[in-house]
C-alpha positions in Angstrom: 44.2 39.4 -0.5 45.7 36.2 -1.6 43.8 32.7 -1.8 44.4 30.5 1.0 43.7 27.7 -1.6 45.3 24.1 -0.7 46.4 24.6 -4.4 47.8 27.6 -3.9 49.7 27.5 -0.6 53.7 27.4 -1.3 54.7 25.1 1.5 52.1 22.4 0.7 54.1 22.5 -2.8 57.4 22.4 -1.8 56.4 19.5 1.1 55.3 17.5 -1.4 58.6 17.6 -3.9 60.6 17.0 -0.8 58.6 14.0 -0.1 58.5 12.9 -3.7 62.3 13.5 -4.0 63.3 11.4 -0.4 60.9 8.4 -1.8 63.0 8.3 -5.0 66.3 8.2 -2.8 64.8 5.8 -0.8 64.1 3.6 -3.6 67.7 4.6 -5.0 69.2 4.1 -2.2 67.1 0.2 -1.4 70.1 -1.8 -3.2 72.9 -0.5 -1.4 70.8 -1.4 1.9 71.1 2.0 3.3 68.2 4.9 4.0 68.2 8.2 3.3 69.2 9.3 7.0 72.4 6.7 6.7 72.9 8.0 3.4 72.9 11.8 4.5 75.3 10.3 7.8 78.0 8.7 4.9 77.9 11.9 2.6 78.6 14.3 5.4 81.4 12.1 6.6 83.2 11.8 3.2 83.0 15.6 3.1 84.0 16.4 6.4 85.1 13.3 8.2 85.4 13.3 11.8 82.4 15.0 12.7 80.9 13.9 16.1 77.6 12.5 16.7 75.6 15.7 18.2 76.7 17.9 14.8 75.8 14.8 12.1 72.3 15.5 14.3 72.3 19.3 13.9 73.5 18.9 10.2 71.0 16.2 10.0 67.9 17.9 11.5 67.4 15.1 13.9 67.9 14.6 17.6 70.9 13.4 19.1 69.3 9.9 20.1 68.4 9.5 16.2 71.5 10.0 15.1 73.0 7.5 17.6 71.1 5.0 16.3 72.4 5.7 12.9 75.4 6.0 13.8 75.4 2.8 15.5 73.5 1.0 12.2 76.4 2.2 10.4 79.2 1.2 12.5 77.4 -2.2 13.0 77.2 -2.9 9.0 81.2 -1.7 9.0 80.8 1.4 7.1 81.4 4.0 10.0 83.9 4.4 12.9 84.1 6.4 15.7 87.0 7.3 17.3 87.9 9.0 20.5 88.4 12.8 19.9 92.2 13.5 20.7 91.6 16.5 23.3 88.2 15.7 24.2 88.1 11.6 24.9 84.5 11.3 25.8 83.3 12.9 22.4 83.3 10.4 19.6 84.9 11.3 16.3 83.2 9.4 13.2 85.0 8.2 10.2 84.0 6.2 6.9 85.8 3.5 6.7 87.0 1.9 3.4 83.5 -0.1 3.0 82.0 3.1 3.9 83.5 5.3 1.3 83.0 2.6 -1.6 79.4 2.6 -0.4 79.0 6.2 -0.7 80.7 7.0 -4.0 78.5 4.3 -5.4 75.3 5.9 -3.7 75.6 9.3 -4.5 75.9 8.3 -7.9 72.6 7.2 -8.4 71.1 9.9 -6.0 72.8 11.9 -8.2 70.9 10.6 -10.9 67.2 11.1 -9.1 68.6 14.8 -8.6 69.4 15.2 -12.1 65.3 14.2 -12.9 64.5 17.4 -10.7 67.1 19.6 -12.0 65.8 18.5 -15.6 62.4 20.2 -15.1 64.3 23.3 -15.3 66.1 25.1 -18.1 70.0 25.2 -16.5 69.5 29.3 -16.4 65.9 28.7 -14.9 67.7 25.9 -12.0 70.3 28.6 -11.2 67.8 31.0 -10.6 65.8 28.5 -8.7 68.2 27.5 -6.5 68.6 31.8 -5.6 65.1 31.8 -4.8 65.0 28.7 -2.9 68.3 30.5 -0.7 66.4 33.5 -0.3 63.5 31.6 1.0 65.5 29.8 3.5 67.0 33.2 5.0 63.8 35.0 5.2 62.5 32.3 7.1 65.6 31.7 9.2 65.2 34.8 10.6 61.1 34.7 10.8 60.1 36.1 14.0 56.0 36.3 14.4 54.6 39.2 15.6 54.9 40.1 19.0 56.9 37.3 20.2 
């Protein structure tokens, strides 16, 4: 039977390198007087502009009312738009606007740079195979189901 050790519990370890790794964006991320949610918020919209408010929250992990307060931060500091959806007026398209996509590029530069510390700890054929584990751990658990539920 395996140890139920604090030392030895998977998810204790993995909570704490994601918290390690969002404090090292957040300190990245200080100059450029943006958070790691409004960070998330610009990258998402520079790959896939136009997104609308409720799937920034369902790509973010956050409610709806988080993400409109984002959303508004953003569009308050100039770096976001939103923009009535051409079919559907009462859903709010969001766009980076020319501030907004300098910002970002800049950014993800140097989150770039705090991913590159984590991906160092690993030999490039050792991250690669890391990064199939971490996949297969997200599906197994995507489709967790406990017992007689």
């Amino acid at each position: 039977m395996a140890s139920s050790a604090m030392e030895e519990r998977i998810g204790d370890h993995i909570k704490r390198v994601e918290q390690e790794l969002t404090s090292a964006k957040h300190a990245a991320l200080r100059p450029f007087k943006i958070n790691v949610p409004q960070y998330n918020v610009l990258l998402a919209l520079q790959q896939q502009p136009g997104l609308s408010g409720a799937a920034l929250a369902r790509r973010g992990m956050v409610t709806p009312q988080t993400m409109s307060s984002v959303l508004s931060t953003l569009e308050g500091r100039g770096l976001v738009e939103r923009r009535p959806h051409p079919i559907h007026l009462n859903i709010l398209e969001a766009y980076l606007t020319r501030t907004g996509s300098t910002l970002i590029r800049r950014a993800d530069e140097t989150v770039r740079d705090v991913e590159a510390v984590l991906a160092g700890c690993f030999e490039p054929r050792a991250a690669k195979e890391f990064l199939t584990q971490l996949q297969a751990c997200s599906t197994a658990l995507a489709g967790f189901k406990p017992d007689g539920k």
